[in-house]
N, C-alpha and C positions, 0 to 999 in steps of 0.2 A: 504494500500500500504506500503509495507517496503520501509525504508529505514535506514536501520542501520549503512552500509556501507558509503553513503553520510553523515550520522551525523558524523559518526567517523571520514572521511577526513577532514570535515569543522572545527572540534574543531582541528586537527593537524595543516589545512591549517593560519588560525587564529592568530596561534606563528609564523608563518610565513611571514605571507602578509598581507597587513593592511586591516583590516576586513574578512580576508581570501580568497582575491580575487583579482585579477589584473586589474577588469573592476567596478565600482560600482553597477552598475542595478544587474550584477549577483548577488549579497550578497542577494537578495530576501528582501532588507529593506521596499519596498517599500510593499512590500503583504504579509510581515512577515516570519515567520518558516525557515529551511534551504534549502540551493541551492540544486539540484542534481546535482551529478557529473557524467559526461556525458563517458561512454567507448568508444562508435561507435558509426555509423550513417551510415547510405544504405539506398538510394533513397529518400523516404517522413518519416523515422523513424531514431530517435536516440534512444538508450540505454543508461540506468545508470548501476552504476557499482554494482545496487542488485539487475538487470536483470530485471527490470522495459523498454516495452514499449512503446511509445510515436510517435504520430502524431508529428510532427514535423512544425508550423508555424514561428519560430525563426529565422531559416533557415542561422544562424550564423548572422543576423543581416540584411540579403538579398541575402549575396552573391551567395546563393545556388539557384538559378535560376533553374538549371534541377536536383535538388537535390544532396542528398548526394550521393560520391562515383563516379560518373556519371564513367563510364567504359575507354571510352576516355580520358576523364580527367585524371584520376589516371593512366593509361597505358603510355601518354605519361611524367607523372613527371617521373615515374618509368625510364622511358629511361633516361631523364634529369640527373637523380640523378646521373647515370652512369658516368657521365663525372664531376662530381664536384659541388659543392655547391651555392659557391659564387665566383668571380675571382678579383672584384675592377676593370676589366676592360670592354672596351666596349666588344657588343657580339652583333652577327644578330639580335636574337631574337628583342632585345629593338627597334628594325627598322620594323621589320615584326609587332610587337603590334602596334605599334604607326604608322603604315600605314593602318593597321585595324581600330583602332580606327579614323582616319581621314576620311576612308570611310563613317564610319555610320556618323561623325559628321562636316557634310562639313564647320564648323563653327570654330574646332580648325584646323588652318594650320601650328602648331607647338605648339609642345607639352614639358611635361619634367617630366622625373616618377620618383616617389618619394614611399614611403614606406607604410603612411597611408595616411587615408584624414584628420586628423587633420597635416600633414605635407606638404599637396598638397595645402591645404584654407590658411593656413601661409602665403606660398609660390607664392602663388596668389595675396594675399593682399599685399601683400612686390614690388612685379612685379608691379600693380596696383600705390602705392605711387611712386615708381619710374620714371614709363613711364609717370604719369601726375606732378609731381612734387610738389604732394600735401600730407597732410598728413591725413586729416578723413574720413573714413569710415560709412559707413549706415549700418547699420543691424537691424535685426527682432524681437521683445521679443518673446521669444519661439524658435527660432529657433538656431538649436544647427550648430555649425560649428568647432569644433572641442576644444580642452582644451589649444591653445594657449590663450598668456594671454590676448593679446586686445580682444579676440572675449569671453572669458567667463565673458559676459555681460548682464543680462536679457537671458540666456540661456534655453533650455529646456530640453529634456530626464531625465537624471537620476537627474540633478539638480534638476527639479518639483519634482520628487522623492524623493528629498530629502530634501526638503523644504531650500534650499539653492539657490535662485537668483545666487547670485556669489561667484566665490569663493576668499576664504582666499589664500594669498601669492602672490595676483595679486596687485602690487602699484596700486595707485589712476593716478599715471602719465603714465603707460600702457595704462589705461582705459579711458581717458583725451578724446582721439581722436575717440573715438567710439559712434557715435550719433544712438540712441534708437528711434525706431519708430514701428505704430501699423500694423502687417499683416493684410493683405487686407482692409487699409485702406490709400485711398489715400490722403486725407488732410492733414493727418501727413507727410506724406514722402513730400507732396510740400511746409508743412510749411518748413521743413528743409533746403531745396532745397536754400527757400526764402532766409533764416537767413545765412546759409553755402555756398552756391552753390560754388563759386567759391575756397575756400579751399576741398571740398570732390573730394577725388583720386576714390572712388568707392562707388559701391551700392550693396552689397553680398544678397543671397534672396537662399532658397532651394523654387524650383520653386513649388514643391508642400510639404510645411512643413510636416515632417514624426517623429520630433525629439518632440511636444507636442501633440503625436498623432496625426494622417494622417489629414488633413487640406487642403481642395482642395484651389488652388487661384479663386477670382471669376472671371467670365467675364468679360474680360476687363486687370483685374489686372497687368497681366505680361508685355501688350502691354502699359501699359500706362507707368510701371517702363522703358519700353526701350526707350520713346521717352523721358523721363526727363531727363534720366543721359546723353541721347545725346545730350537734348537741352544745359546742364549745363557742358558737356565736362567731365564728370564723368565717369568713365566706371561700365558696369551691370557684374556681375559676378555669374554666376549661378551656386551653390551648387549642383551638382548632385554625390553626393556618394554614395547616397539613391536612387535617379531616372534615374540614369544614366545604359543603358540597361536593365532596370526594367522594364519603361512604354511602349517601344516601344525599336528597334535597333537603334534609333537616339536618344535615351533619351527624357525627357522634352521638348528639345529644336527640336524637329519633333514633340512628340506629341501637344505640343502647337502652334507651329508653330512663333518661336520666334528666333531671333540668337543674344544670347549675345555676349560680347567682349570678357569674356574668361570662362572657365566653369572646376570643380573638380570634378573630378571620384575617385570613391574607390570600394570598395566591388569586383565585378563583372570583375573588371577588372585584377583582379589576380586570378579567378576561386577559390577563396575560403581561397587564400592566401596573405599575406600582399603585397598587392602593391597597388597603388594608381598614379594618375598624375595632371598635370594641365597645361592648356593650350588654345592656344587662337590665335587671328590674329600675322600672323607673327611681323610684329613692334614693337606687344606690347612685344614679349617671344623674341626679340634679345635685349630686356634689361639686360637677365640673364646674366649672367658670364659662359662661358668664353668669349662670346661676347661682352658684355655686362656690366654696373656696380654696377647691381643687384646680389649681391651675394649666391647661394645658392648651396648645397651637399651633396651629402649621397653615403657613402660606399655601402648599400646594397640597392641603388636606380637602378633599372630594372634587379633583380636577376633575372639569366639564369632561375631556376625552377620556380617563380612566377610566371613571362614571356612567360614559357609554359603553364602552368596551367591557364592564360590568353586569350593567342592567341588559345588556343584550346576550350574553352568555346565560346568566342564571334565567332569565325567561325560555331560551331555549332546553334548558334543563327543567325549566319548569313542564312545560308542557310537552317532554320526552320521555319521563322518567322510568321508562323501558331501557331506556341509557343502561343503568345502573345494572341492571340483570345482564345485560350482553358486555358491560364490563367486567361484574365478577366470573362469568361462563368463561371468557376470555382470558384472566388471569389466572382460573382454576388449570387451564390449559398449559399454561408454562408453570406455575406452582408444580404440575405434575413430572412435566420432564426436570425441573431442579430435584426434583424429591428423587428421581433417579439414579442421583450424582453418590459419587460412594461420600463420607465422611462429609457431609451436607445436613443440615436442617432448615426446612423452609416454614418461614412463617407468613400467614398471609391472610389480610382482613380485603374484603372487598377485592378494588384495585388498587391497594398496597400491596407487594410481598418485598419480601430479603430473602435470599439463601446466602445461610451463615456456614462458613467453610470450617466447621466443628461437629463431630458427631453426639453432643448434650445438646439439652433440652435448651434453648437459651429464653430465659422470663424477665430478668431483668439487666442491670448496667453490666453484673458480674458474670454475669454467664454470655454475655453478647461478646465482652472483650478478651474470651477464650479464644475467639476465631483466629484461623490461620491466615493473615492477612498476605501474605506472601504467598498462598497458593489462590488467594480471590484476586490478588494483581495479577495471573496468570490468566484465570479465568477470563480477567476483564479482556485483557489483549487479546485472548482468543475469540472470545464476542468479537470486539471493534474490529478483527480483519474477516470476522464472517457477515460484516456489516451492519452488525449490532450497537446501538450504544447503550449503554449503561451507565450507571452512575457511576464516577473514579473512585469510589470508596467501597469498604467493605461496609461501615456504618451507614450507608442512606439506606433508599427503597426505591424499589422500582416501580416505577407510576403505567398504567394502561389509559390509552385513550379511545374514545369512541373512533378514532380513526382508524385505529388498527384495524388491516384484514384481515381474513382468516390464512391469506398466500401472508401477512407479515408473521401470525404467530405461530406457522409452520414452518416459515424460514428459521425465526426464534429458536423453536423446538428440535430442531434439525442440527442448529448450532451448540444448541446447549447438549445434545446427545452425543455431538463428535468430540467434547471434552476429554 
């Protein structure tokens, strides 16, 4: 497979941007060699810029749910774009999304859109110490919530990636109030409970972990976190950036059948473009300002073109939602050729799966970073020259989109059997 062209940007990109890249996982540290640099994308395929290929499971991270390009999608930014960019002021649009989104998710009754999700999970935690008047926080190891600094604490994604727990430039007095505990395990979360209870403002959880490789909660799991943080006057806060229109049109919180006090969307909710939200029971979201005296802002929080590119995705998901069954059929389908592989275990919710290159059971942070990372940087490269792309990590997930064929997830299948 050439790739000339991506070496050559990477060693330009490099003097440039630290590491040559704006995201870490991209730099490919984790599975070696150089990134491709991507031209296009249309429907379940991107292209690199030396005209390479590729199946597409990346899927920008999830966002692309009916794939790249989707016809609607890009037709009505294109209208968007007609009339301007960004304005700093209000606009319909931020009302028509956030009316959509309230539909699927009878659980946020007020919302507030924000840009990414590491600036909607901030923003959530901030709201959270406010409305309860408390200051610490519960979180996951493994579980990534974005690069603010109280939460990059025992994190997962590109941190396991890169052999980095936490990171540098974060005070120890950020980090002070952020109490560690083990996914799906509930003794930990109720010792905390015991010790803490009445100082924790919240309880943060990605209802099904995607960020140290896909991580189903077990039975039980989620319903017990909602009855704790009730009992303890804590509120649950569910991470859905990743799950959020992914598992279902009511996220997580339909597919489990669970309703926390407030929940964060990204990906998906900007069709592919930077926007994100969060939100939750009215009470707790008229803490914000200007109501409110929780502070928070953003210039370029519910852009006109985001906003479209939004409300025109989730309507189509609205009124598909056969989507969702011909995505998990689909996934069940490669879940099955990974489950083939010797010394493999596949985990797989919907259309999320991981295959973790360890023969244990992997539930939570400990058991995920068993994996033989050095034979999934194998794996990967054998994917990418059978024209597959995957995630550069052993810790992400692989995303299915309604684009996929059934000729892509037999090429998939084909590839991952010639391993």
């Amino acid at each position: 497979m050439n790739t000339q062209k991506s070496d050559e940007l990477f060693l330009k990109a490099k003097n440039l941007m630290p590491g040559g890249v704006n995201s870490p996982v991209r730099a490919f540290n984790a599975v070696g060699g150089t990134p491709l640099f991507i031209s296009r994308a249309k429907g379940s395929k991107i292209y690199d810029v030396d005209g390479n290929e590729f199946i597409d499971y990346v899927c920008s991270w999830g966002p692309m749910i009916l794939g790249h390009a989707h016809e609607k999608v890009i037709e009505a930014v294109q209208k968007a774009c007609a009339y301007g960019l960004s304005y700093g002021a209000p606009t319909k649009k931020e009302s028509e999304l956030a009316e959509l989104i309230k539909e699927c998710m009878p659980c946020v009754e007020m919302l507030r859109m924000v840009s990414s999700g590491t600036e909607a999970v901030m923003s959530a935690v901030r709201a959270s110490r406010g409305y309860t008047g408390r200051d610490m926080i519960i979180k996951f190891s493994g579980c990534y919530h974005g690069h603010s600094d109280g939460l990059l604490v025992k994190a997962g994604s590109g941190l396991i990636s890169n052999s980095s727990p936490d990171s540098a430039g974060v005070p120890k007095s950020y980090a002070q109030n952020t109490l560690i505990t083990q996914y799906n395990n509930k003794k930990s979360v109720e010792e905390l409970f015991e010790k803490y209870g009445e100082n924790i403002a919240c309880l943060i959880v990605e209802p099904v972990a995607a960020n140290m490789g896909v991580v189903p909660p077990k039975d039980g799991f989620l319903s017990f976190l909602r009855e704790i943080t009730r009992k303890n006057g804590a509120l649950l806060i569910f991470d859905e950036v990743i799950t959020g229109f992914r598992l279902s049109i009511g996220g997580a919180c339909q597919y489990y059948g669970i309703e926390p006090d407030m929940v964060t969307l990204g990906k998906i909710v900007g069709g592919g473009m930077p926007a994100a939200c969060y939100g939750g029971k009215k009470e707790i979201m008229e803490v914000i300002s200007p109501v409110g005296k929780v502070y928070q802002a953003g210039t370029l929080s519910g852009n006109p073109i985001a906003t479209t590119a939004g409300i025109e995705t989730i309507k189509i998901l609205m009124n598909n939602t056969e989507i969702y069954k011909s995505l998990d059929e689909k996934a069940a389908k490669i879940e099955a050729a990974l489950s083939s592989l010797k010394n493999v275990t596949v985990n797989r919710v919907g259309s999320l799966l991981s295959a973790f290159f360890t023969n244990e059971p992997v539930f939570d942070y400990n058991s995920a970073s068993k994996s033989n990372t050095a034979e999934y940087s194998k794996f990967f490269f054998h994917m990418l020259g059978s024209g597959v792309y995957m995630a550069p990590s052993q810790f992400e997930a692989m995303f299915v989109s309604n684009a996929h064929s059934e000729e892509d997830i037999e090429k998939t299948i084909n590839a991952i059997k010639s391993f």
